[in-house]
C-alpha positions as CSV (number, residue, x, y, z in Angstrom):
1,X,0.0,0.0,0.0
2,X,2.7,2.5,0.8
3,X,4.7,1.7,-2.5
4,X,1.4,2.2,-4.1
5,X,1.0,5.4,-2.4
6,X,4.3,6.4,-3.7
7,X,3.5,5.7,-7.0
8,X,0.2,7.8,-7.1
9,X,2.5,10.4,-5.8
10,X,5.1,10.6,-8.2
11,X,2.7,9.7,-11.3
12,X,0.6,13.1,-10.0
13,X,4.0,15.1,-9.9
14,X,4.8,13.7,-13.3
15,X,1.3,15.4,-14.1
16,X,2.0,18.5,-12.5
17,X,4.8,19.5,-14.5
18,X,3.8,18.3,-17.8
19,X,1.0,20.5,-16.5
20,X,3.4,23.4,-16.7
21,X,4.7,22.4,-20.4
22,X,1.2,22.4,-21.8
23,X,0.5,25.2,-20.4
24,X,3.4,27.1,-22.0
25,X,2.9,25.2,-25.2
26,X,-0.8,26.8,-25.3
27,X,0.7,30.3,-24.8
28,X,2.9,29.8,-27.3
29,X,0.2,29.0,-29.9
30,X,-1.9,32.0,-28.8
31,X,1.0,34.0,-29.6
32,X,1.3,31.8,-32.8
33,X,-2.7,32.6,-34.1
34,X,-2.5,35.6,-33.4
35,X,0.1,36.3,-35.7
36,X,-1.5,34.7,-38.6
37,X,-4.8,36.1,-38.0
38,X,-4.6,39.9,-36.3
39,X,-1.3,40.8,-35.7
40,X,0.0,44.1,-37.3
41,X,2.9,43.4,-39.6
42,X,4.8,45.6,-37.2
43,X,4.7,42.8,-34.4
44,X,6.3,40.2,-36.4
45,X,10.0,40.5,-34.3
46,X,9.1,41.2,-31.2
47,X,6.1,38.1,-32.0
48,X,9.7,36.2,-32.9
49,X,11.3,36.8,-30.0
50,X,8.4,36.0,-27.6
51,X,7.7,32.3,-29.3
52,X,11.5,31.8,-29.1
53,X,11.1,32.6,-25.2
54,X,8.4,30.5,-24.5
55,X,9.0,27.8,-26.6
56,X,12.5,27.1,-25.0
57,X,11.0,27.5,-21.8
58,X,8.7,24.7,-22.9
59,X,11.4,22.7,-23.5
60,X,13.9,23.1,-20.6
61,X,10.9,22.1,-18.7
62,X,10.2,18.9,-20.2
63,X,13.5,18.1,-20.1
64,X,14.4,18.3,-17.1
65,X,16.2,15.9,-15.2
66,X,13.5,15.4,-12.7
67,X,11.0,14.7,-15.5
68,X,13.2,11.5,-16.7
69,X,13.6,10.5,-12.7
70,X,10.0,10.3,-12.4
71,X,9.4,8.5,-15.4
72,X,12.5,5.6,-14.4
73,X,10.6,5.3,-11.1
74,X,7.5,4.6,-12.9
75,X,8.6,2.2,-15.2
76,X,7.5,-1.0,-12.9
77,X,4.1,0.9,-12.2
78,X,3.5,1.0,-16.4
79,X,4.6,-2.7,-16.6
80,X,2.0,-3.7,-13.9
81,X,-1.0,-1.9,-15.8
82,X,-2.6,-2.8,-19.0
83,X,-1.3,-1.5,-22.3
84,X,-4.5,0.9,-23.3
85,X,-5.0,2.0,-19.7
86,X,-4.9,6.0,-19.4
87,X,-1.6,5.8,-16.6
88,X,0.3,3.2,-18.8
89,X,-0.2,5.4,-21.9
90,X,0.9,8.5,-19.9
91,X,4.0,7.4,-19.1
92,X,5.1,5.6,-22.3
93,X,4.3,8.0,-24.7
94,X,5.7,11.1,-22.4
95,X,8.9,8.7,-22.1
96,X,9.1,8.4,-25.8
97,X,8.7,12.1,-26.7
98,X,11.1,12.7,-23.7
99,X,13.8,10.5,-25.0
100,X,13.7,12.4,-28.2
101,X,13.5,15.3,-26.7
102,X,16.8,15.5,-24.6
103,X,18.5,15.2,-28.0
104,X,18.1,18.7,-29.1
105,X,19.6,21.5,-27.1
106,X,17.0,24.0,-25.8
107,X,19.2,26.9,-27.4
108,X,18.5,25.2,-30.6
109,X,14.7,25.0,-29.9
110,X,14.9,28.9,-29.1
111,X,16.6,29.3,-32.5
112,X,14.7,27.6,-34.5
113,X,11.1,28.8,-33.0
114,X,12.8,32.5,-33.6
115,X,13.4,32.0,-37.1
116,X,10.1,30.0,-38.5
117,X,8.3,32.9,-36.6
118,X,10.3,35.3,-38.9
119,X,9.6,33.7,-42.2
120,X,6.3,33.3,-41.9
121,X,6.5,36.8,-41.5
122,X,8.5,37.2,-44.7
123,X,6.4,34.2,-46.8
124,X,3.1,36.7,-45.9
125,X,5.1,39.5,-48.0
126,X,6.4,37.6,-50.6
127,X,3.9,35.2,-51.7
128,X,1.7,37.9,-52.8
129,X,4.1,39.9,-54.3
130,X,5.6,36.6,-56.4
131,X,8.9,37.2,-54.5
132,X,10.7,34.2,-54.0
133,X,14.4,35.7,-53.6
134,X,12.4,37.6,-50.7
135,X,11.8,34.4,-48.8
136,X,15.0,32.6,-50.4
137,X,17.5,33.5,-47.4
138,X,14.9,32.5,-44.9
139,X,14.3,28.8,-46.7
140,X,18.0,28.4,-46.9
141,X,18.0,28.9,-43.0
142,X,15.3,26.9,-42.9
143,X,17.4,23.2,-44.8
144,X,20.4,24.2,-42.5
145,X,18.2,23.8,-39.3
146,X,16.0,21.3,-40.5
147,X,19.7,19.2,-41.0
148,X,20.7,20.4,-37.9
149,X,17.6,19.5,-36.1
150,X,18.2,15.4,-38.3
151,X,21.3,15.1,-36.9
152,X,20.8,14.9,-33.0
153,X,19.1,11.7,-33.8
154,X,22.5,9.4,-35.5
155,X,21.4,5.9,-36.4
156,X,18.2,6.5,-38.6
157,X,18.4,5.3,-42.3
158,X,17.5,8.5,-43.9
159,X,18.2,12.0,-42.8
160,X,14.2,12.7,-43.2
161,X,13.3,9.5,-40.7
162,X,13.4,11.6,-37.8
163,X,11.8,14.5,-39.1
164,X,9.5,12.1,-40.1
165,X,8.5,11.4,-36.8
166,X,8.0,13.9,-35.1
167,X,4.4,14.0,-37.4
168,X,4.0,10.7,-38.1
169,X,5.7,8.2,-35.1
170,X,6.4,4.9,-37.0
171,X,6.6,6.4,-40.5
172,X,10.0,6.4,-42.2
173,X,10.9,7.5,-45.5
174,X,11.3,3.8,-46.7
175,X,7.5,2.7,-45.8
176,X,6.3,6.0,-46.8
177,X,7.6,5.3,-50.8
178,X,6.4,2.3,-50.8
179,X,3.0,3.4,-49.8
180,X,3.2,6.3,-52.1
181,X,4.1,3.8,-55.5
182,X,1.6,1.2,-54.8
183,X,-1.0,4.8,-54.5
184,X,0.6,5.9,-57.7
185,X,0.4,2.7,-59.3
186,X,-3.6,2.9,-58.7
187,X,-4.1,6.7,-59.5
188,X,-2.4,7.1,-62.5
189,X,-4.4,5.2,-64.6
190,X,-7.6,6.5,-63.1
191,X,-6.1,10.3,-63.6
192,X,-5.1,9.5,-67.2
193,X,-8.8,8.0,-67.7
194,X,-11.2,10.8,-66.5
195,X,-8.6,13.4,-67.6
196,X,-8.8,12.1,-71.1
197,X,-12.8,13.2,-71.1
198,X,-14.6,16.0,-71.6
199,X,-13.9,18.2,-68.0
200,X,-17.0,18.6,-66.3
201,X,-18.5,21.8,-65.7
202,X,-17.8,24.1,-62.5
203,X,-18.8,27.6,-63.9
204,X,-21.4,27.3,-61.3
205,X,-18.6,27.9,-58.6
206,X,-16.9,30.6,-60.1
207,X,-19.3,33.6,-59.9
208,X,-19.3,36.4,-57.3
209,X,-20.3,34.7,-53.9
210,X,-20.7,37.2,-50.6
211,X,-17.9,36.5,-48.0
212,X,-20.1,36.8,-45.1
213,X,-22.6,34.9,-46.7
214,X,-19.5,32.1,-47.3
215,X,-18.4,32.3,-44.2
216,X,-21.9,32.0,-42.1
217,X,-23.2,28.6,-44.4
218,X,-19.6,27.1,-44.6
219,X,-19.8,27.7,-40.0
220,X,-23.6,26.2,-40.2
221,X,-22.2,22.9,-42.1
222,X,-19.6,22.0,-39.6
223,X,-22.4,22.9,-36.7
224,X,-24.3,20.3,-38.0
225,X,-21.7,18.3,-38.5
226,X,-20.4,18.4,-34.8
227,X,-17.9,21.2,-34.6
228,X,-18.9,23.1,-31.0
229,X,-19.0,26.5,-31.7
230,X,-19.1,26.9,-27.6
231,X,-15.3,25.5,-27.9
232,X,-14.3,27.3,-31.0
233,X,-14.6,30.0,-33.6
234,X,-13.8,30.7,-37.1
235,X,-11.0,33.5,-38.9
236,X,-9.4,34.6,-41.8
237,X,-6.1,33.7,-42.9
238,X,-4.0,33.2,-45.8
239,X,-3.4,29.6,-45.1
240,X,-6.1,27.7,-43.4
241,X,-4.8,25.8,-39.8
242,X,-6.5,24.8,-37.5
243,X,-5.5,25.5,-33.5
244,X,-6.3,23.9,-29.9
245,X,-5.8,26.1,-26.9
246,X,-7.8,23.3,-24.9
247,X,-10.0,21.3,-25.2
248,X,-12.7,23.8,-24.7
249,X,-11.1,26.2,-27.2
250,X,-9.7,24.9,-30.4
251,X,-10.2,26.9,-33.5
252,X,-10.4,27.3,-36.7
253,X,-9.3,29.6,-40.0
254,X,-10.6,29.9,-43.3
255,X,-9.4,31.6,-46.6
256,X,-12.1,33.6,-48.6
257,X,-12.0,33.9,-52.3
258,X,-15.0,35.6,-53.8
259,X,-14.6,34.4,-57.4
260,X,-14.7,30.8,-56.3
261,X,-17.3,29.3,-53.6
262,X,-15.1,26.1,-53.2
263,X,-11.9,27.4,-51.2
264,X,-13.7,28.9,-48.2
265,X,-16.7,26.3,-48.1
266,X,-14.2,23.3,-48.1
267,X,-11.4,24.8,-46.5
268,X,-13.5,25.2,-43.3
269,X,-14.7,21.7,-43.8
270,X,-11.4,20.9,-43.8
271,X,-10.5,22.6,-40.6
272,X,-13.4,21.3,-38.7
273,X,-12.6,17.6,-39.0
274,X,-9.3,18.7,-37.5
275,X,-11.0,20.7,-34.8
276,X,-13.3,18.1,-34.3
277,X,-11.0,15.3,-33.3
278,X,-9.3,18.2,-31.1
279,X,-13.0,18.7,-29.5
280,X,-13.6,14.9,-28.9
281,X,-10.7,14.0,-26.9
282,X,-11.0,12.7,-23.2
283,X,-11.2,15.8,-20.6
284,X,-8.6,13.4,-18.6
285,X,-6.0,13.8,-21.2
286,X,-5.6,16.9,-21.0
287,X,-2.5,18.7,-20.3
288,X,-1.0,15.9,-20.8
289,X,1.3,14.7,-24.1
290,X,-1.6,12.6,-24.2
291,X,-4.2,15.4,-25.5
292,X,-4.1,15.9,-28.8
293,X,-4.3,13.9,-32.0
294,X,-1.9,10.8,-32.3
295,X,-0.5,11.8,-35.6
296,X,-0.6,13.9,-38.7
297,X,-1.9,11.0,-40.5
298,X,-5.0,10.5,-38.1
299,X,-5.5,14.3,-37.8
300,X,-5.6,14.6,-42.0
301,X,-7.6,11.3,-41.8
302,X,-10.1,13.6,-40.1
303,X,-9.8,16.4,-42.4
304,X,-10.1,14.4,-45.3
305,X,-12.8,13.0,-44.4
306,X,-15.0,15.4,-43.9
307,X,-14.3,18.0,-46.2
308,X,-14.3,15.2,-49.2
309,X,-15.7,12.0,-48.0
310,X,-19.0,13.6,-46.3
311,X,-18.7,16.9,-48.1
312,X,-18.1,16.3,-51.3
313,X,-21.0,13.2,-50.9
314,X,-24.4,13.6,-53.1
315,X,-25.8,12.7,-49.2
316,X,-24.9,15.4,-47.9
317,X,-26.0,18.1,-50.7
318,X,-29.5,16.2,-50.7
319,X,-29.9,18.0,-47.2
320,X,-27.4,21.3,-47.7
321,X,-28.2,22.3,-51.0
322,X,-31.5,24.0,-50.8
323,X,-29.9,26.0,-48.2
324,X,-27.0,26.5,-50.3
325,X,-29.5,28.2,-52.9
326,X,-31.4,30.4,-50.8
327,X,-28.4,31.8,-49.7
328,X,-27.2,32.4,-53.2
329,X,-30.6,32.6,-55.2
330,X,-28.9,34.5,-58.0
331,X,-25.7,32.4,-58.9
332,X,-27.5,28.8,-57.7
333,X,-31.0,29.2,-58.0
334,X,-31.6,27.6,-61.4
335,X,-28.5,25.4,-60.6
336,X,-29.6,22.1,-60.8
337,X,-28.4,19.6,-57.6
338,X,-26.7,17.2,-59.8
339,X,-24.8,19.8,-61.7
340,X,-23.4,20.9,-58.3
341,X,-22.6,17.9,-57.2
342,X,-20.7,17.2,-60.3
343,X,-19.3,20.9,-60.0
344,X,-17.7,19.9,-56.7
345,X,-16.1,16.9,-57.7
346,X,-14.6,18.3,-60.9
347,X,-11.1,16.3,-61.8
348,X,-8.4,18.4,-63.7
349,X,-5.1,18.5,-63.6
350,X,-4.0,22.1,-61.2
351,X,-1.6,24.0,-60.0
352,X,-2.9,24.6,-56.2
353,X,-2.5,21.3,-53.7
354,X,-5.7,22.7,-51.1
355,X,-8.0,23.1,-54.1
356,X,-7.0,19.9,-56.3
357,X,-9.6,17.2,-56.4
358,X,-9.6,14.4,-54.8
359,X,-7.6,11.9,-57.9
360,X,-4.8,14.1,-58.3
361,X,-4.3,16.0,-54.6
362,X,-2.2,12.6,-53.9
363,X,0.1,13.6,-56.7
364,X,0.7,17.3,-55.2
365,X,1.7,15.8,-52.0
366,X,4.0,13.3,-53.4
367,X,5.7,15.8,-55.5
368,X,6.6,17.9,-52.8
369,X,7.6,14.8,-50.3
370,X,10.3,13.7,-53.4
371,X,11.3,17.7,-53.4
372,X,11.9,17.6,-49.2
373,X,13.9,14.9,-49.9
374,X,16.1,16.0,-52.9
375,X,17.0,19.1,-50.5
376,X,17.8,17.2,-47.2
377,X,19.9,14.8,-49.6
378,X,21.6,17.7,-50.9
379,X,20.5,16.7,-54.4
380,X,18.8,20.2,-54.9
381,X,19.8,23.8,-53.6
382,X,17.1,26.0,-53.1
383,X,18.0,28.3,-55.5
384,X,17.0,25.9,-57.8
385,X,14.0,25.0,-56.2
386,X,11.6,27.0,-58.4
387,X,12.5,25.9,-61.5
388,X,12.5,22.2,-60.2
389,X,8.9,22.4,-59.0
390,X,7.8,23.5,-62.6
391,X,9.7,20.9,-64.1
392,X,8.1,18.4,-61.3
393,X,4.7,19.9,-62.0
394,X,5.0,19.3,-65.7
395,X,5.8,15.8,-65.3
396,X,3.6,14.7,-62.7
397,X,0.4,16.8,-63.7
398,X,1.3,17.6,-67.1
399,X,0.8,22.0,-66.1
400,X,3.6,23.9,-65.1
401,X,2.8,27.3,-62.7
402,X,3.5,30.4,-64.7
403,X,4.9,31.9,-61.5
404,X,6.2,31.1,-57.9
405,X,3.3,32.9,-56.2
406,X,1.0,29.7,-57.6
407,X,4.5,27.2,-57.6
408,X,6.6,27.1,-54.9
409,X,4.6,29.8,-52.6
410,X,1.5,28.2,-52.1
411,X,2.2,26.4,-49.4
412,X,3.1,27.4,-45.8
413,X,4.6,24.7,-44.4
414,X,8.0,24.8,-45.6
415,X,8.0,28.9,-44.4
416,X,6.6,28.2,-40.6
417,X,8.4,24.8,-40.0
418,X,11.4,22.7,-41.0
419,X,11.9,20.7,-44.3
420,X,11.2,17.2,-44.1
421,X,7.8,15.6,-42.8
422,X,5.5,18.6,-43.5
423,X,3.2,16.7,-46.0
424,X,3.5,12.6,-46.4
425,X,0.5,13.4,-43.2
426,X,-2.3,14.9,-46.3
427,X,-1.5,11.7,-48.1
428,X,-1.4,9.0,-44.9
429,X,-4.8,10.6,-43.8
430,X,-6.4,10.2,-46.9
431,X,-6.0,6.8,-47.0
432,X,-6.7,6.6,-44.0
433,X,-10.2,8.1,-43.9
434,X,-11.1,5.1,-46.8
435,X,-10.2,2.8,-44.5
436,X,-12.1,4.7,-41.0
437,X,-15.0,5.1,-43.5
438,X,-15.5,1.9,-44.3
439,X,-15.4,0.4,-40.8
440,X,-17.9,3.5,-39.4
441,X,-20.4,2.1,-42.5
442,X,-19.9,-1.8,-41.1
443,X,-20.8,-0.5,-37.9
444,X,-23.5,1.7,-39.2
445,X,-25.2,1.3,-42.6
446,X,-27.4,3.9,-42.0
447,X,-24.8,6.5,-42.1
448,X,-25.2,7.8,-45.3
449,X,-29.2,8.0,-44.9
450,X,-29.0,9.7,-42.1
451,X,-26.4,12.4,-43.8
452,X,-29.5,12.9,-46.6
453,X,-31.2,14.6,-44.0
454,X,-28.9,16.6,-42.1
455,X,-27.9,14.2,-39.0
456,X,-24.2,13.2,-38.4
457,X,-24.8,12.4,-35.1
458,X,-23.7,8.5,-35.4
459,X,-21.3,9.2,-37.6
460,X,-19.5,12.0,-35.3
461,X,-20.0,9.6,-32.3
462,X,-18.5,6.5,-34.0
463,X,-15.5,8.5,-34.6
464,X,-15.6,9.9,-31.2
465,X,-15.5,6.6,-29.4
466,X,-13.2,5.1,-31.5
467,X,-10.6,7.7,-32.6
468,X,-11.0,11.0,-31.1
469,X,-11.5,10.1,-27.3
470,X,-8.1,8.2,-27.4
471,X,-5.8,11.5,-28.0
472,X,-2.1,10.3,-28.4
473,X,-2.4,6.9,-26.6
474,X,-2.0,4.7,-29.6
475,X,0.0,5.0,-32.4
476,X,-1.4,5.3,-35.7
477,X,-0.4,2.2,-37.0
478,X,-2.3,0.8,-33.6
479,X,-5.2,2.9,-33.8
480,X,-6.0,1.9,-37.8
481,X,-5.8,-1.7,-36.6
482,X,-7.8,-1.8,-33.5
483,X,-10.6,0.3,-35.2
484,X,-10.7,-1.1,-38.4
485,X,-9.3,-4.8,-37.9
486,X,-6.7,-4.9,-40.0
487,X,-2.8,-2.8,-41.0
488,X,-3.1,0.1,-42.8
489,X,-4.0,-0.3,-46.3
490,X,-4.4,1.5,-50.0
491,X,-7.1,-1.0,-51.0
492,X,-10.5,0.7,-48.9
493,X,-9.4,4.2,-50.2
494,X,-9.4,3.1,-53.8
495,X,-12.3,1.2,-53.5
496,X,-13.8,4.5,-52.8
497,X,-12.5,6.4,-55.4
498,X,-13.0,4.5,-57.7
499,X,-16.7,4.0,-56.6
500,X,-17.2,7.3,-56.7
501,X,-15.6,8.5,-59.7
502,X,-16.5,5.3,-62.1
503,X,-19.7,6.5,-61.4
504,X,-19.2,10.2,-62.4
505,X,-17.3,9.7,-65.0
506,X,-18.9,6.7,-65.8
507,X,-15.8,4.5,-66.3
């Protein structure tokens, strides 16, 4: 009993100052929305130097000698529990990220918080200004920390493996090719196929749409969908992310283009199944390493799902589309439902990863994982990064961007993070959302019925017991077995697509 008692006691001061990380982790992604939603451009240095501060804080917190003490006299008390229970899973997984996190000096973690913080800054001038020798220095800075940051973990195959994990624990650059050419294998045939027809016709989506009137129906979907608007909020941006505070505040962004009705109404689908799966995990978990989503696989399996799976369904329009039309009589009024619904899944071959369809979006994101790798490998100097991602584009989608603003600016990820492991996630979580769709309709066949007319309460609730509740406890590769019986797997995601697009293109 008094052993016991010690136990409790040192498992609840293991709590207490992971606690204290979480806690500055939060503040630090205040600091972090704010500046991509309201801060004045002035604020970006002085925003660089605070996330430096409290980021390294963070870390010099959670590694702290007395942080691996407790967890070595803990070790017997995980051995005695059972694998899924919430104490076991605490200590394991805050050993694993602590064992990785010891490797990397907290003056580095000051650095390189300081300088992502800084070139977002610089991205948000240059992108819309077509100014990639504006950003250039910062991306440069960027590969050397992103190499730095590889090598405090020696032993890994690839230089990307442990970049890799930090997203997607278990993933390594080996599995994730394999993955990607056995996808490939399967997509480009069904790419070359529908692109080969006659493109269907979206001229419904590009009129003049209202952005308050965008922004209020896109924020009444993901209501109805599940997203608790108690807990969380919607904003601007220029790249749509999605943020947790808590679990009673995690919110969302959106980007409004009113030429095109698409980006904001699917963008903030998008965000919701992140914020959702935010929303859904067990109060217990929190402030712990245990309270938040267990990968970026599992959080874009989320994503994914909802903004293309449910949102993109003929289901769901059954139920949303008269509402879509009386809030745009004029541009949708005489637009019949099945010409939306073919509007909306509209294949081409594009230029922009968040607004490709579903068939080729896989192609955007292996593009740029082969790019992250060529620079890490030192097979391509960002110099010539540009002109490589034109030549990639024309290969792989047979269009080449007539300028970086559309080309190697679009994306955020490489400007506010490192290089290496920002995207094989968009790719993971599509396939996995087949494969967590296909389960959810075994366990419930009346799912897409009930999505005809407006209720997404079993289908929210399936995922909330079976994914969302769990937080960080299993790893992905665990989680996609224990909810859908077997490994991960291309073969349910295909299914679906080519389901769904045999049908539309009638193939």
């Amino acid at each position: 009993m008094k052993r016991r008692r010690t136990l409790d006691t040192k498992l609840n001061e293991l709590r207490a100052r992971l606690a204290e990380v979480y806690d500055l982790q939060a503040a630090a992604r205040v600091l972090d929305w704010d500046q991509n939603t309201y801060m004045p451009p002035g604020g970006g240095p002085a925003r660089a130097r605070q996330l430096s501060t409290l980021e390294r804080l963070a870390h010099e917190k959670f590694t702290a000698a007395e942080i691996g003490q407790l967890l070595d006299g803990l070790r017997s008390y995980e051995e005695s529990l059972p694998y899924e229970a919430d104490e076991a899973s605490l200590i394991r997984v805050t050993r694993r990220d602590y064992e990785r996190a010891v490797k990397v000096p907290p003056s580095f973690v000051a650095q390189l918080a300081d300088h992502t913080s800084n070139s977002y800054q610089a991205w948000t001038v240059a992108r819309p200004a077509d100014d990639f020798a504006g950003v250039r220095p910062y991306l440069e800075k960027t590969l050397d920390l992103s190499r730095q940051l590889a090598g405090f973990f020696p032993g890994y195959e690839h230089i990307a493996d442990p970049l890799i994990e930090y997203d997607d624990y278990g993933m390594t650059v080996a599995t994730i090719r394999a993955l990607f050419g056995r996808l490939r294998e399967q997509l480009a045939p069904l790419v070359q196929a529908i692109t080969a027809q006659e493109p269907l016709d979206d001229a419904c989506l590009r009129q003049e749409f209202g952005e308050a009137q965008q922004l209020a129906f896109g924020l009444e979907i993901v209501r109805r969908f599940g997203y608790d608007l108690a807990r969380g909020r919607l904003d601007k941006t220029p790249h749509p992310f999605t943020t947790e505070f808590s679990i009673g505040d995690v919110r969302i962004t959106t980007r409004v283009n009113g030429r095109h009705l698409g980006e904001a109404l699917f963008s903030t689908l998008h965000e919701a199944g992140h914020a959702m799966y935010e929303q859904g995990i067990h109060a217990d978990l929190e402030g712990t390493p245990l309270g938040g989503g267990t990968s970026a696989g599992v959080h874009e399996s989320q994503s994914r799902l909802w903004e293309n799976v449910v949102g993109r369904s003929r289901d769901v329009w059954q139920f949303f589309y008269p509402h879509l039309q009386a809030t745009f009589p004029g541009q949708l009024g005489r637009v019949p439902l099945e010409a939306f619904y073919r509007a909306i899944n509209k294949v081409e071959r594009s230029l922009i990863r968040t607004e490709a369809d579903e068939v080729t979006y896989n192609l955007h994101v292996m593009l740029r994982f082969e790019l992250e790798l060529d620079l890490l490998e030192g097979h391509l100097a960002v110099r010539d990064l540009p002109e490589a991602w034109r030549a990639r584009y024309q290969r792989d989608l047979g269009i080449a961007p007539p300028d970086d603003r559309d080309g190697v600016l679009q994306d955020v990820h490489w400007y506010d993070g490192t290089i290496g492991g920002a995207f094989q996630g968009y790719t993971l979580g599509n396939v996995m959302s087949g494969a967590f769709f296909e389960a959810a309709l075994r366990a419930h066949p009346e799912i897409p019925a009930e999505m005809a007319v407006g209720e997404f309460g079993t289908l929210h609730g399936w995922l909330k017991e079976n994914i969302y509740q769990h937080g960080s406890k299993y790893t992905a590769a665990e989680l996609v077995e224990r909810v859908t019986g077997a490994p991960l797997s291309i073969e349910p995601y295909v299914r679906y697509l080519r389901g769904k697009y045999g049908e539309l293109y009638r193939l």
